[in-house]
Residue, then its C-alpha position, 0 to 999 in steps of 0.5 A: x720778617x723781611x727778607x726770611x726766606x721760607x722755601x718749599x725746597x727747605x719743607x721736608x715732608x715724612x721725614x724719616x727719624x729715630x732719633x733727635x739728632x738724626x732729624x735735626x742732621x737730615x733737616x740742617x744737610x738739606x739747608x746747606x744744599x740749599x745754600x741757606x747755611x754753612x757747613x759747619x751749622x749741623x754739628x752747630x744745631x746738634x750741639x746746641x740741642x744738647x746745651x739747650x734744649x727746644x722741645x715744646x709741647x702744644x695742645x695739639x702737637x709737640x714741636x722742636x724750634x732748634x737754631x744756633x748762633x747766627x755765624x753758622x748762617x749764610x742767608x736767614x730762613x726756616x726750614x720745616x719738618x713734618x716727622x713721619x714717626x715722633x721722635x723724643x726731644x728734651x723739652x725746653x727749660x729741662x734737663x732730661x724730661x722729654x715731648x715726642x716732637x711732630x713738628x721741626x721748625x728749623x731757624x737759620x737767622x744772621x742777627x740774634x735779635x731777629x731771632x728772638x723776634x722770629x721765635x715770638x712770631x712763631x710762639x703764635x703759631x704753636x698755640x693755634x692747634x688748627x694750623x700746628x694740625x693742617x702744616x702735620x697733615x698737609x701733603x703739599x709743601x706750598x701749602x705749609x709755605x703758604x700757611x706760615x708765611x700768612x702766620x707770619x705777617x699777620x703776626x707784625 
């Protein structure tokens, strides 16, 4: 993915939540600090989430791949959540059943093609339960970087 930018600045590790919306809300304000995406991403993502849903159950642990539309987006990148505690998010292609979701991976890409390519490259890292296993248990957030940024361009 040229120039996807996977920063330790947008990892969030124990990320404390109760619910969906407040994870996506913790993990979508810390990519605008960042710079990575306009103000107006937040309430973009959150609704979004609601229309369609991303929840996805693997063998080892749920994931969320939560995005929206690429003009709430100022510079294409990830960011990543570890959640300290699951929390429920409606699984992809329902209306209403949920997964508990331990891991977040948050999109911010400025091309709607480059987003569906991003999400098949990480469709390789849900179905690999060692590395879904190490990025839920690391405590280094460079390692996570590392570990998919490897995924990534072994994918291409």
């Amino acid at each position: 993915m040229q120039d996807l930018k996977i920063d330790i600045s947008n990892v969030i590790l124990d990320l404390e939540a109760t619910t969906n919306v407040e994870a996506l809300g913790q993990l979508s304000e810390l990519m605008q600090h960042n710079g990575y995406v306009k103000a107006s991403y937040k309430d973009a993502v959150i609704e979004r989430e609601g229309t369609f849903a991303t929840g996805l159950p693997t063998v080892y642990c749920s994931v969320a791949i939560p995005h929206t539309d690429t003009e709430h987006v100022l510079s294409k990148a990830i960011g990543v959540a570890v959640l300290k505690e699951t929390v429920p998010f409606v699984i992809m292609g329902e209306l209403e059943e949920t997964t508990d979701v331990k891991l977040i991976f948050m999109l911010a890409m400025d091309k709607e093609d480059a987003q569906l390519s991003l999400l098949q490259k990480l469709m390789g890292i849900f179905q690999n339960d060692e590395l879904l296993s190490f990025i839920a248990n690391t405590k280094n957030k460079q390692s996570i970087v590392d570990a998919i940024d490897q995924a990534l361009n072994e994918s291409k």
